[in-house]
N, C-alpha and C positions, 0 to 999 in steps of 0.2 A: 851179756848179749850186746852184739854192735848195731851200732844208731845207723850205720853204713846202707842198709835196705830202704831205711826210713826216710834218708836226705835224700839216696836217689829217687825214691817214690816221691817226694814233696817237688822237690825238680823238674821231676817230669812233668808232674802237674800243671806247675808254673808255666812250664814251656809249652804244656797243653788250652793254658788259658789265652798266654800269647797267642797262639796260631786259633783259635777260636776269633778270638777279640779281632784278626786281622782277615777273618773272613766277612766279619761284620763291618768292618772297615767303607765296603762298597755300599753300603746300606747308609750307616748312623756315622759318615766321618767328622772328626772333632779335635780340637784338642784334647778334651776326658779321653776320650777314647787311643786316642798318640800317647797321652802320659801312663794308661795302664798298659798295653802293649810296652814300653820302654821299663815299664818299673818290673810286672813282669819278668821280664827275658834281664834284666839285671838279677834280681831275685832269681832267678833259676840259678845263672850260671854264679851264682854267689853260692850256693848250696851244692851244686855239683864240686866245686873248687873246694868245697870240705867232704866232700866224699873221697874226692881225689888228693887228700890227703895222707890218707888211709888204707887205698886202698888200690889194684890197679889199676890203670888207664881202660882198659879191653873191655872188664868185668863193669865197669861203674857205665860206659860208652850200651852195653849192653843191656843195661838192667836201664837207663831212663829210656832209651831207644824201644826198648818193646813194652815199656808202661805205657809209652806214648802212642805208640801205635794202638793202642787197647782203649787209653781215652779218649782219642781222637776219633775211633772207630765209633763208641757210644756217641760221642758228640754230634759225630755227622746224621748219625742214624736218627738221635731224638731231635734236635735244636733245628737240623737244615732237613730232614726226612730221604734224605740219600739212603740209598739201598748198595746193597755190593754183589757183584756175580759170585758164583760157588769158586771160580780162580783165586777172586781177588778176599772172600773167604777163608778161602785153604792157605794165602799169603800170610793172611794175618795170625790163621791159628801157625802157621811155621814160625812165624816172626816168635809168638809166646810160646811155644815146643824149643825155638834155638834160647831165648831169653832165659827159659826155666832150667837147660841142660847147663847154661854157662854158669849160672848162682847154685849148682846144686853141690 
């Protein structure tokens, strides 16, 4: 079985934490807060660069691209209580209908 779904999944994450932590940024600015954003988004692109080892450019672009939009969507909705229109809804379920067609 390949690790390949797994890095980009942990990746995304990463990348998912960054951009959380940088929306907090206007709130609780800091150092702490500068060095996890930087370690973060190292960590990310350190895990994608072994995925892309492996495996396509397009498929690996894809698969952290619509994890992300997946956590980012939970994130907003519990952490900042954002809401989405039924558009910006249908976006997202497309985002993971194109994600899920390109890994299958």
């Amino acid at each position: 079985m390949s690790m390949i779904p797994i890095i980009a999944l942990g990746s995304a994450s990463l990348y998912s934490v960054a951009m959380i932590s940088m929306k907090f940024w206007w709130k609780l600015p800091g150092l702490g807060l500068g060095l996890l954003i930087v370690a973060t988004l190292l960590a990310a692109a350190t895990l994608e660069l072994a995925a892309l080892r492996d495996e396509r450019l397009g498929i690996i672009y894809t698969g952290i691209l619509g994890a992300e939009v997946v956590l980012i969507a939970i994130a907003s909705f519990f952490l900042f209580g954002e809401s989405f229109s039924y558009r910006e809804g249908l976006g997202i379920a497309l985002v993971i209908a194109g994600t899920a067609l390109a890994w299958a």
